[in-house]
C-alpha positions as CSV (number, residue, x, y, z in Angstrom):
1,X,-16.7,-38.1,6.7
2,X,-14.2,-40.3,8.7
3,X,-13.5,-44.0,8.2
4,X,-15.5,-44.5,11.7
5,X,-18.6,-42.3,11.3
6,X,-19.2,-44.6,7.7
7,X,-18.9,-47.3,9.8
8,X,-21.2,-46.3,12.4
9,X,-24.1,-45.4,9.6
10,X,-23.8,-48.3,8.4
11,X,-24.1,-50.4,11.1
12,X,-27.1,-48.4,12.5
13,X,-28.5,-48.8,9.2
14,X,-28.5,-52.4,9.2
15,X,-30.3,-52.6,12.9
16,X,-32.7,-50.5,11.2
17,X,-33.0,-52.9,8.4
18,X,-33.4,-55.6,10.1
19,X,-35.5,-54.3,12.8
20,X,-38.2,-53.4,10.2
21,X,-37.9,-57.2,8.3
22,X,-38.2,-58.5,11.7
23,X,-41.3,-56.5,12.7
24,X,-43.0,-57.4,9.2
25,X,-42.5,-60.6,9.3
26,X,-45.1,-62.8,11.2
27,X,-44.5,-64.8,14.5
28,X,-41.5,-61.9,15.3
29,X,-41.5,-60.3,18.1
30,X,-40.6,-56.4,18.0
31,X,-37.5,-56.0,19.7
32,X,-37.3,-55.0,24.1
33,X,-36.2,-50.9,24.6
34,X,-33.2,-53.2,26.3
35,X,-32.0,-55.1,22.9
36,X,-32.1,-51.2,21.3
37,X,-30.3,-49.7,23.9
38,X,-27.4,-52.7,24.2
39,X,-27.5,-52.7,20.2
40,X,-26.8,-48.7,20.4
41,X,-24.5,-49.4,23.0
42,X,-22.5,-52.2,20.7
43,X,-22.6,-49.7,17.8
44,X,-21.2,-46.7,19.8
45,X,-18.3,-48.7,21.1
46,X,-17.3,-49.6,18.1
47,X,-17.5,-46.2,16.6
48,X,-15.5,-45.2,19.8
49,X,-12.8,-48.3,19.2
50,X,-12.6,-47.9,15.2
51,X,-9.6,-47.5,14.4
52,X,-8.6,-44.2,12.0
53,X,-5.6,-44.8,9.8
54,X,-3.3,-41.6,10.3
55,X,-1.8,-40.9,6.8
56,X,1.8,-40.7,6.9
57,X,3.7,-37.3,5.2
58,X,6.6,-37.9,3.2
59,X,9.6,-36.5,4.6
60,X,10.1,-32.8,3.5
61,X,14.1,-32.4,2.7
62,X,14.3,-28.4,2.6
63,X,16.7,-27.4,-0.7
64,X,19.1,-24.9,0.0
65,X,18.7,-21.7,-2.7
66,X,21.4,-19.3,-3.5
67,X,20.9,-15.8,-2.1
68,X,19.3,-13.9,-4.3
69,X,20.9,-10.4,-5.5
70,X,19.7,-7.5,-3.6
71,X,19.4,-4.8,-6.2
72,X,21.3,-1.6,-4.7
73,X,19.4,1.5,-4.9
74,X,21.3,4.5,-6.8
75,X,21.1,7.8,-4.4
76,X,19.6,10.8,-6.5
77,X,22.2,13.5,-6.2
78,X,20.6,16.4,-4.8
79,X,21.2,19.6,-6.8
80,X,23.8,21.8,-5.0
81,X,22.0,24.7,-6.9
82,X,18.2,24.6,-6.2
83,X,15.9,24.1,-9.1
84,X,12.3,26.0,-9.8
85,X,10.5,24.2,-12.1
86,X,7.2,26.6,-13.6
87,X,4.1,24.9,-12.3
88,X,2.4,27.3,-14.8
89,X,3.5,30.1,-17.0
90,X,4.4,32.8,-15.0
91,X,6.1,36.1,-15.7
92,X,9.1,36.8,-14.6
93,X,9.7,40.4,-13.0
94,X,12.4,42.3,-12.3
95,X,12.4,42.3,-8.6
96,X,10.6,40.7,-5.9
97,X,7.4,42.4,-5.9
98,X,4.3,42.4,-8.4
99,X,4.9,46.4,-8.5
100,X,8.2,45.4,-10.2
101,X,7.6,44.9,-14.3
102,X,7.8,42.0,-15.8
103,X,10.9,41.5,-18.1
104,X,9.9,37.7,-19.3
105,X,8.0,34.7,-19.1
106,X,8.4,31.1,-17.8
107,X,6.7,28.7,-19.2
108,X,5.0,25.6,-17.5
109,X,7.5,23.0,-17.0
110,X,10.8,25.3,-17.8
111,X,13.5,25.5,-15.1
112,X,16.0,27.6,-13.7
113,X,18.6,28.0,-11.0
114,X,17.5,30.0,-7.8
115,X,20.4,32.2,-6.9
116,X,18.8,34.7,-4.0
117,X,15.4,35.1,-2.3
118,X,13.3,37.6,-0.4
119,X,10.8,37.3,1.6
120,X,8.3,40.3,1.2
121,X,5.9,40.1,4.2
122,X,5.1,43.8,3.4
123,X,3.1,43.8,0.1
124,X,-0.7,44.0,0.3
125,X,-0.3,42.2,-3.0
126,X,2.5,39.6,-3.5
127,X,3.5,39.1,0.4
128,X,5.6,35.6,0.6
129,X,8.7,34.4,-1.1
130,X,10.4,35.3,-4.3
131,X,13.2,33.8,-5.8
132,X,16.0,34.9,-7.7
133,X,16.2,33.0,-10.9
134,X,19.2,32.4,-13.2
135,X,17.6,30.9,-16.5
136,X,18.7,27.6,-17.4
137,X,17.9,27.4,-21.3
138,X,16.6,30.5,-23.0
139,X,15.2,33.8,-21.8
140,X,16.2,36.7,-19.0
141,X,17.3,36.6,-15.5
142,X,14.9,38.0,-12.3
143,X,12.2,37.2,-9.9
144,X,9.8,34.4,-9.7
145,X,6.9,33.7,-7.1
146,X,6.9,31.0,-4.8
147,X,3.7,29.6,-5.7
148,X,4.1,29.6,-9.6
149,X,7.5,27.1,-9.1
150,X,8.3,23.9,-7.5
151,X,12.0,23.6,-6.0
152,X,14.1,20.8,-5.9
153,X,17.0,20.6,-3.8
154,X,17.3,22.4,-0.2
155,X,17.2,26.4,-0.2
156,X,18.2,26.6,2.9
157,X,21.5,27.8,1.5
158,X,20.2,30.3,-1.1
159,X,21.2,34.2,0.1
160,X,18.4,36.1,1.1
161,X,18.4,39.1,-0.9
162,X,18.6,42.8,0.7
163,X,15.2,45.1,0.0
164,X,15.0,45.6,-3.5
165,X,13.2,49.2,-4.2
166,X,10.4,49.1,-6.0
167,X,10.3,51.6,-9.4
168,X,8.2,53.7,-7.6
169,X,10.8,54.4,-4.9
């Protein structure tokens, strides 16, 4: 509540107060509907003319900072060989094709270089990409499925490998 709106209650407060010692008190007479209205009409220009004090800001002196150091972000070599990471064990075969044995396993989590791919779109069975695998720590060389690895880096670049018969053929 504002400096002038206290004001104003209390003024009309004290017309009330008096107005009600005035009316009980004998030989009074109860103020005309004029004296209210000009005693309203007082109080509301001085509500109007009250002055409001306007607080005064101190003056804000900005404070230069040094620059702050912008950390530089390291790029993350991409491998020039791709990597296949196992997303679950997996065997791996001897050529691109589930009718191919298996000659090993790759665990969940191992890695290994992809050398070649093929894409087999003719299997009823394993149709979609292999890839060629060069084993990074232990265990044998040969073909992995696409969906049991994840690859990192592009194989864009890795040689597609010619039709690799099958050991029924």
């Amino acid at each position: 509540m504002n400096a002038a709106q206290r004001i104003a209650i209390t003024v009309a407060s004290m017309g009330l107060l008096v107005a009600c010692r005035t009316a009980a008190s004998p030989g009074t007479s109860t103020p005309s509907p004029e004296q209210v209205i000009a005693t309203a009409g007082a109080i509301a220009e001085m509500t109007r003319s009250a002055v409001t004090p306007t607080p005064t800001l101190p003056a804000f002196t900005a404070t230069p900072e040094p620059p702050t150091a912008t950390a530089t972000v390291a790029a993350t070599e991409t491998p020039e060989v791709p990597i296949a990471t196992a997303l679950f064990n997996a065997y791996v075969r001897s050529g691109p094709d589930d009718a191919h044995p298996y000659v090993d396993f790759i665990l969940q989590g191992q890695t290994a270089e992809i050398i070649g791919q093929y894409n087999n779109f003719t299997s009823e069975t394993s149709a979609g990409t292999w890839w060629q695998i060069r084993r990074i720590g232990g265990g044998l060389d040969g073909w992995v499925y696409n969906g049991a690895v994840s690859v990192a880096g592009n194989p864009n670049f890795v040689p597609e490998i010619d039709l690799v018969p099958t050991p029924d053929e």
